[in-house]
C-alpha positions in Angstrom: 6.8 -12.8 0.8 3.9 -9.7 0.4 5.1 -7.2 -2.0 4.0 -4.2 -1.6 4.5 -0.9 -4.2 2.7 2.1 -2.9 2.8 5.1 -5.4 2.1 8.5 -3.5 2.0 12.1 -4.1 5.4 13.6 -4.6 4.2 16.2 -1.5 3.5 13.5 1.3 7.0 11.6 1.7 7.6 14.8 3.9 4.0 14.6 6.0 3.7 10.6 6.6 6.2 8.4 8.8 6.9 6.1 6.5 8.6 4.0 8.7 5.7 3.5 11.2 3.1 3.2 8.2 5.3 0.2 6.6 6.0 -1.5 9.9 1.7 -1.4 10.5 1.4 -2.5 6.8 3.4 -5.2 7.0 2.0 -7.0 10.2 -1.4 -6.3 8.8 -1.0 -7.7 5.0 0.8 -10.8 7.3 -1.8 -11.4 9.6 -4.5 -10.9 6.8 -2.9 -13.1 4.1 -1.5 -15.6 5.7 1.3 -15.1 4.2 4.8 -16.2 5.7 7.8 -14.6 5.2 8.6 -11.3 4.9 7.0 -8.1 3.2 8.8 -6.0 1.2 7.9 -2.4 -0.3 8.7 -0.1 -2.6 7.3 4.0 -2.4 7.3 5.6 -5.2 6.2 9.6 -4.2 5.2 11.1 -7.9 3.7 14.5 -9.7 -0.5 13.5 -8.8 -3.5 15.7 -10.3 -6.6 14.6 -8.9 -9.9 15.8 -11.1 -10.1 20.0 -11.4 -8.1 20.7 -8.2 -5.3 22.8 -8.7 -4.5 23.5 -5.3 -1.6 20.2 -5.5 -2.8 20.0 -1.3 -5.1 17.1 -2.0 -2.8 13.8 -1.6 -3.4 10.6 -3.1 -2.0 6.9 -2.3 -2.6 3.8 -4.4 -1.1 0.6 -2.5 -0.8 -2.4 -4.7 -0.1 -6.0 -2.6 1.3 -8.5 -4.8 0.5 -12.4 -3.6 1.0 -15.7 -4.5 -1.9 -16.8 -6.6 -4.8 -19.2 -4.4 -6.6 -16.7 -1.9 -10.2 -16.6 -2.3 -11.6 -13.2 -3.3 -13.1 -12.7 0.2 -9.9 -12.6 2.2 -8.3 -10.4 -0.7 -11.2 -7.9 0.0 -11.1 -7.9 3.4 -7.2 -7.3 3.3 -8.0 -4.2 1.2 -10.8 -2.8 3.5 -8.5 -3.4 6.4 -5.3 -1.9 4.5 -7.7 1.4 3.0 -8.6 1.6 7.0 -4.6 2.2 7.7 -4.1 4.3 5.2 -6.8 6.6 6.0 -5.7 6.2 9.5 -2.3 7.9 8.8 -3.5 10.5 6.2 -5.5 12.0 9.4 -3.0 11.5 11.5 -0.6 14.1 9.5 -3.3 16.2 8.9 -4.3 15.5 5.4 -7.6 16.9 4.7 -7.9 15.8 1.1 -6.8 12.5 -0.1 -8.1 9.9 -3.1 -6.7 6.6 -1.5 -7.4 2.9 -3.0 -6.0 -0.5 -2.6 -5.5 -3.4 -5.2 -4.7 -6.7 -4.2 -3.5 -9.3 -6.9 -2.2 -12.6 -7.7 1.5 -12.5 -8.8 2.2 -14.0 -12.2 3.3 -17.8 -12.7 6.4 -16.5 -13.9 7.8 -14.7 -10.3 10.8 -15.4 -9.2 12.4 -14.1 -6.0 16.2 -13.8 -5.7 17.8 -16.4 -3.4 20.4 -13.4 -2.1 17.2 -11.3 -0.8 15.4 -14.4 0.9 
């Protein structure tokens, strides 16, 4: 049940494979979590500025991972490490040189709800 929102530059939705970086995230964030069920995730690529460069070639990811509230801050740290270690992963992989990339787990609020028509 893993959600997952990863905001990107606007510019590397046509360098990453998508595809084979969700299907890694989600079997890590599983297999880290202990969660069951299924991961969903949104991408949302977006205008990024990162300090004083103006070349617009340096790329930056922030992954969120929204979880049911209970996990001890340990395993939600050692999710990140191992999530930042993917990303990183597939930023060299396409040949990204530059890149400001960081992961937040948290605790969904009391008040989430999932539809029953996406379950």
């Amino acid at each position: 049940m893993p959600h997952l929102t990863i905001d990107c530059s606007a510019h590397l939705t046509g360098v990453l494979d998508a595809h084979s970086l969700v299907k890694e995230l989600h079997r890590v964030v599983l297999e880290e979590s202990g969660s069951a069920g299924v991961c969903k995730t949104l991408i949302r690529p977006a205008g990024t500025y990162i300090g004083d460069l103006s070349s617009g070639e340096a790329g930056f990811v922030h992954l969120e991972v929204g979880l049911m509230p209970g996990r001890p801050e340990e395993q939600k740290a050692r999710l990140s490490e191992s999530v930042l270690a993917l990303l990183d992963g597939h930023l060299r992989s396409a040949g990204v040189r530059e890149s400001a990339v960081s992961v937040e787990v948290r605790e969904l609020a009391g008040s989430y709800r999932l539809s029953s028509s996406v379950r």
